[in-house]
C-alpha positions as a Markdown table, in Angstrom:
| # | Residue | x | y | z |
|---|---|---|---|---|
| 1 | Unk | -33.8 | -23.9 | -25.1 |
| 2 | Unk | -35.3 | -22.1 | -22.5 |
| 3 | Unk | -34.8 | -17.8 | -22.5 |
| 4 | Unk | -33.5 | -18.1 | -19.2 |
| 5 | Unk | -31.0 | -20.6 | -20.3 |
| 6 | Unk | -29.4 | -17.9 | -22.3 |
| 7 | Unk | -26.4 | -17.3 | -20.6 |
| 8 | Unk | -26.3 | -13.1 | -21.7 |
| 9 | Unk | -30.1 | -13.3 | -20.0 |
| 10 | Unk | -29.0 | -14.8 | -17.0 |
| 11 | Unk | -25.8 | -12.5 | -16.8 |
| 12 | Unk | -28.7 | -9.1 | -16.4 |
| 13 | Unk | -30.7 | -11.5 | -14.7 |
| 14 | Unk | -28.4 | -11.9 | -12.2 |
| 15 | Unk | -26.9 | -8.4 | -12.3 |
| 16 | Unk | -30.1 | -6.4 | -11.5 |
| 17 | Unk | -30.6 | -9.0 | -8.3 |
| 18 | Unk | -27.4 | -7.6 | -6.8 |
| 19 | Unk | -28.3 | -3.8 | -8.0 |
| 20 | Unk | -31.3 | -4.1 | -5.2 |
| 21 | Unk | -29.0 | -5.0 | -3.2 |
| 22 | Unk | -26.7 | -2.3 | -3.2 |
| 23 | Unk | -26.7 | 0.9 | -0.3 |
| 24 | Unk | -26.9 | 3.6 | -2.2 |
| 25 | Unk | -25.7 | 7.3 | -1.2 |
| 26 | Unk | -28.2 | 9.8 | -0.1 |
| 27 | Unk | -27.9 | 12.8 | -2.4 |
| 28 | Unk | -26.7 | 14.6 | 0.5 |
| 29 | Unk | -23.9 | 11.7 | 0.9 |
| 30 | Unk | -22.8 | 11.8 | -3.0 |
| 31 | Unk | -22.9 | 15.5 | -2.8 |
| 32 | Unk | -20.4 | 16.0 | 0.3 |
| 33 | Unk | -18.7 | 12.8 | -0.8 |
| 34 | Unk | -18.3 | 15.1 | -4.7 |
| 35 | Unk | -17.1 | 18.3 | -2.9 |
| 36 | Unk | -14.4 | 16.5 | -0.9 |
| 37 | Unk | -12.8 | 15.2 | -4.3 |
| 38 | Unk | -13.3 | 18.3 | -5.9 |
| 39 | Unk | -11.3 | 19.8 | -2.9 |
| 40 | Unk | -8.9 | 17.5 | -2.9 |
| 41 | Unk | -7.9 | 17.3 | -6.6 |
| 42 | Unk | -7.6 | 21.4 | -6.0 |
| 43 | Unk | -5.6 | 21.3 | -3.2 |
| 44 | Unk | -3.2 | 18.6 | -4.7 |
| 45 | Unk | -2.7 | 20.6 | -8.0 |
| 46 | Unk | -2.0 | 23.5 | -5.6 |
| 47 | Unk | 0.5 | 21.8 | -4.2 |
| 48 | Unk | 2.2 | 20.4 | -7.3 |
| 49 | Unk | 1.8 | 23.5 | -9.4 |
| 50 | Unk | 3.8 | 25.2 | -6.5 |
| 51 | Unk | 6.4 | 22.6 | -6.4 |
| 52 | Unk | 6.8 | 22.6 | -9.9 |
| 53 | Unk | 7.3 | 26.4 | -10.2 |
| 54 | Unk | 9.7 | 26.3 | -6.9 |
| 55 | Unk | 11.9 | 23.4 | -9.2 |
| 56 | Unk | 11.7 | 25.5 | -12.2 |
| 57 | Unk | 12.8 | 28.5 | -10.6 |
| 58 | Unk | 15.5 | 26.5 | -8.5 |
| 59 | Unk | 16.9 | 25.0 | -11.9 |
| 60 | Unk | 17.0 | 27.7 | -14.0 |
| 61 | Unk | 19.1 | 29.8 | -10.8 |
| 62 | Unk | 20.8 | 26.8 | -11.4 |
| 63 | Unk | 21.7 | 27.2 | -15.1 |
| 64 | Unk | 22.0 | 30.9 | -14.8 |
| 65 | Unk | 25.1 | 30.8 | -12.4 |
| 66 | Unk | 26.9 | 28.0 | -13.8 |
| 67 | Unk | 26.7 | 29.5 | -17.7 |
């Protein structure tokens, strides 16, 4: 049996063909591309932390005037 034959040798083989082929970002590209998440995963728990407090506080005005 040939090395090549070995079907785990072919599988890297194979994979590290189609890694040269990939476009990779520039470091300037994965760096904008990292702050826009960043911003983005801020700016939704923001939002959510603000809806949630605005529920809370709605619920428990809620609770208050019915008990």
């Amino acid at each position: 049996m040939n090395l090549t034959d070995n079907p785990i040798v072919k599988y890297f083989s194979e994979a590290k063909t189609e890694l040269k082929k990939v476009a990779w970002p520039t470091r300037k590209e994965t760096l904008n591309y990292t702050l826009i998440v960043i911003g983005v995963c801020l700016g939704l728990a923001i939002f959510l932390g603000a809806v949630d407090f605005g529920l809370s506080k709605a619920l428990e005005l809620v609770l208050t005037k019915k008990a």
